[in-house]
N, C-alpha and C positions, 0 to 999 in steps of 0.2 A: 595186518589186522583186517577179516572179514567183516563187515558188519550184515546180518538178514538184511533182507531188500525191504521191508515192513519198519524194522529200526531206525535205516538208512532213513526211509522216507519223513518216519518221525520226526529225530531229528534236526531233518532239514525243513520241517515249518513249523520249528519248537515246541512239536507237541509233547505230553508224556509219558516220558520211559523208564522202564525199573527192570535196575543190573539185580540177575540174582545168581548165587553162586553154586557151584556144581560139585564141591567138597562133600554137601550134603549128601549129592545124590551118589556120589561115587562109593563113598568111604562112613557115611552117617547113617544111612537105613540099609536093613536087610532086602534083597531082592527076592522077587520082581517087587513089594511095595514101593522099590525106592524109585523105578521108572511112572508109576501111579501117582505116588507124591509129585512129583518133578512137572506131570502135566496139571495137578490141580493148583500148581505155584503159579502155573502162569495162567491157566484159568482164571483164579483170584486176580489175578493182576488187571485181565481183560475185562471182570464183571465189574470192576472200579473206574472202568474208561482208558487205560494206558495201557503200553505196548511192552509186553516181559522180553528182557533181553539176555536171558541165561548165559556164562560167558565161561569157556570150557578151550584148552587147546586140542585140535581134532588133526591127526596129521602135518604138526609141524605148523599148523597156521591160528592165529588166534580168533576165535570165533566169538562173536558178539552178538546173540540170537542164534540156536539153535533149532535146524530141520529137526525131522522129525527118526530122519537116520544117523544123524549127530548127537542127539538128546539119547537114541537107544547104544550109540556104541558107548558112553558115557557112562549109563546104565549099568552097560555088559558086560565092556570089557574090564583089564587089573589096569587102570589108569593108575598114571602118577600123584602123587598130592602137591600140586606145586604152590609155596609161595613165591612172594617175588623173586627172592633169590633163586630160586629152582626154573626160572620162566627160559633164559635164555638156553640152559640146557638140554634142557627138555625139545625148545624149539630147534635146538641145532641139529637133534638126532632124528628131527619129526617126528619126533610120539604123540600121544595122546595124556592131557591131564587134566585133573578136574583142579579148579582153581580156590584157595583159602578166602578169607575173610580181609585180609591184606590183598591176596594180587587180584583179588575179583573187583576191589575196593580201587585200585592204581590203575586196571586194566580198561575199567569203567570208566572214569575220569578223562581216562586219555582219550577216549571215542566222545566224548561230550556229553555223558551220562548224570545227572546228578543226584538220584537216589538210586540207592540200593538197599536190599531187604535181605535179611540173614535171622540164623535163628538166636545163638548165642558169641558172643565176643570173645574170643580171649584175652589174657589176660595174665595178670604175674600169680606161679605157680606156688602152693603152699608150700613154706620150707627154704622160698626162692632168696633168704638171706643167707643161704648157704652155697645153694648150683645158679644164682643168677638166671635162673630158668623163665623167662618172659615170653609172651609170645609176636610175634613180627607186626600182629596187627595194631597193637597200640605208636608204635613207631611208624608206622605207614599211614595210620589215623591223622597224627600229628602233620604229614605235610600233603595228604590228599581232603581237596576241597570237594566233597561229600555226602550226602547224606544217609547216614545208616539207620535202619530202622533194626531192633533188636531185641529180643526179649532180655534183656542184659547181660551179665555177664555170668559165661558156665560155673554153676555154685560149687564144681570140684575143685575152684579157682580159689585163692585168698582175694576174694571180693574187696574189701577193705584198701590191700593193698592196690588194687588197682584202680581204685577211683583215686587214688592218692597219685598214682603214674599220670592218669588218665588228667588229672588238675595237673601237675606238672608242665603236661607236654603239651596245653592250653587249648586240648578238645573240648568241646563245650558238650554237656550232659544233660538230656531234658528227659525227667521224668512222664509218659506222657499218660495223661489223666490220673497222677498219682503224686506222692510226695515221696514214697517210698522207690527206693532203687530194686528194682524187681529181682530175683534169682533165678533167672531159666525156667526149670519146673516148677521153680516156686515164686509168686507173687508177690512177698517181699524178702529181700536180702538181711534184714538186720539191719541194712544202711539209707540213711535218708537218700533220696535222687541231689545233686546238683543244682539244678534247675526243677520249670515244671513249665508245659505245653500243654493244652486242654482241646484241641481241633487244630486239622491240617492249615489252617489258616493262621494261626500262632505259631506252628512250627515255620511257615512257608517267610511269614513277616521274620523271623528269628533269623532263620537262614539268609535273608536279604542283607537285615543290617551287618548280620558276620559280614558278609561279601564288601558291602558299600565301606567300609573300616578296613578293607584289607587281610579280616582272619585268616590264616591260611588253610587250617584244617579242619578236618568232619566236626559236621554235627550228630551226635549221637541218639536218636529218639528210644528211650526205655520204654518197650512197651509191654505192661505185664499181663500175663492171665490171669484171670477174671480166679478170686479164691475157690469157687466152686469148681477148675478147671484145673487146677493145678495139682501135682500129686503130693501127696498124702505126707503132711511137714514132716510126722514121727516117721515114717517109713524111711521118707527120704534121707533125713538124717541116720538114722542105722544101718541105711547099706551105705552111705558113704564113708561114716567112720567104718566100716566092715570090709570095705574096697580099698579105704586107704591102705589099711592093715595087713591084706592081701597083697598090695601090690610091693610093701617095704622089704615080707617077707621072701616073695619070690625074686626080688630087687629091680621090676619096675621102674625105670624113672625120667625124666624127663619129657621129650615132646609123646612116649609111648603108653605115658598114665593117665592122660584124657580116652584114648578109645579102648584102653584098660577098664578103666572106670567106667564109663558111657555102656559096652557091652556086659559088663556087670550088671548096671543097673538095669537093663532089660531083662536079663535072667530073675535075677532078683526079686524083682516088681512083676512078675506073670507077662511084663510088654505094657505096663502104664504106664512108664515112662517114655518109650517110642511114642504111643498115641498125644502124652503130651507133647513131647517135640512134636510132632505133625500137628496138631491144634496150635502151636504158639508158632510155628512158620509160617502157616496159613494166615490169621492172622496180621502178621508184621506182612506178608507179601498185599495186603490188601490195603492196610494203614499205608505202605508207601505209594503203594497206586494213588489214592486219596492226595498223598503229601505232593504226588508230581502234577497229579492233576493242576491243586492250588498253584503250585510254582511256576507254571505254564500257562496258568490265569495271570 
């Protein structure tokens, strides 16, 4: 595990640092924006006072802050998608991979990370009473001590069922300045939040007594876009039932019907939905700057 010499330093006089993941950049936006995106992430990170710590495997070694030639071969090249279970592989052959919501989540922790900023969650897949289809990051959630900031959970997702995994597996869920459990591009889910957090300083307090009690696992901060920023509820609802449809017909399914879906919904929406994910990353990378600041206070 490499860690940048700026994180390292970090770090080591507990200032604050925000893990962000590199799935986005690799495999979530179209290039070149997605190398664009990738530096405005950690911009945000730095105009909130903390030190972004992108976290991506580059040659077989685990990198924890990325140059500025490591952020571009991430970018450029056909990277792996590795969750945790993909890490030691991938590390054994030295490749390169851009890391999930789960191993960026595990990967962080281990380095001594305690927030990290993502855009949306995964989550158990609709229909999943039948292929058991969930995804790794709720189970990685569960025993890594955390913090994720998140615009909640991807609305292609049975939302519902996953705050139900999500209470199960005793992540703790904070709506933050909301009551409503947010849906990705959209602002509210249908489902109330769990909790509710109103300032880094509520979350920062939250996150303590989890720790002083033992919690094991993340704290999850819901953080949603603002109604006037989120794309358009009817739209959004018609290409997703129109995506589902699509994707049954052509048979679709499992971990390959979210970037099914997702590259749909760009077509679809002229590219309002890319701009909303990039507004709701941006965002959540800023709110967690904020959250480690406090926690470092």
């Amino acid at each position: 595990m490499r860690l940048a010499p700026e994180v390292a330093e970090a770090l080591a006089r507990g200032g604050p640092v925000v893990a962000l993941e590199s799935t986005l950049i690799a495999h979530g936006l179209p290039r070149p924006r997605n190398l664009e995106v990738a530096r405005e992430l950690e911009a945000a990170v730095r105009g909130e006072g903390a030190v972004p710590a992108t976290v991506a495997l580059v040659a077989g070694d685990v990198r924890i802050g990325l140059d500025a030639a490591a952020l571009e071969i991430v970018a450029a090249e056909d990277v792996a998608k590795c969750s945790v279970r993909d890490l030691g592989p991938v590390l054994a052959r030295g490749g390169h991979g851009a890391t999930t919501v789960a191993s960026t989540a595990h990967l962080a922790a281990r380095a001594g990370i305690g927030v990290f900023a993502t855009g949306g969650l995964g989550g158990v897949h609709r229909e999943a009473s039948a292929s058991f289809d969930e995804s790794a990051d709720l189970a990685t959630l569960a025993r890594t001590p955390i913090v994720v900031v998140c615009a909640g959970v991807k609305s292609l997702l049975d939302v519902g069922a996953t705050l139900e995994r999500l209470e199960s597996l005793s992540v703790t869920v904070l709506g933050y300045g909301t009551d409503a459990f947010p849906g990705f591009y959209l602002a509210d889910s249908g489902h109330p939040a769990p909790g509710r957090a109103d300032s880094p300083a509520e979350v920062a307090a939250a996150v303590r007594a989890a720790r002083a009690v033992g919690a094991p696992g993340a704290v999850v901060v819901a953080n949603p876009l603002p109604a006037g920023e989120q794309l358009d509820p009817p739209l959004h609802d018609l290409v997703l039932r129109e995506g589902l449809e699509a994707a049954r017909a052509v048979g679709i399914a499992g971990k390959d019907v979210t970037p099914f879906l997702l590259d749909r919904f760009h077509r679809q929406t002229g590219g309002a939905s890319l701009e909303a994910n990039v507004r709701l990353v941006l965002r959540n990378a800023a709110l967690a700057a904020r959250i480690a600041v406090a926690l470092a206070g």
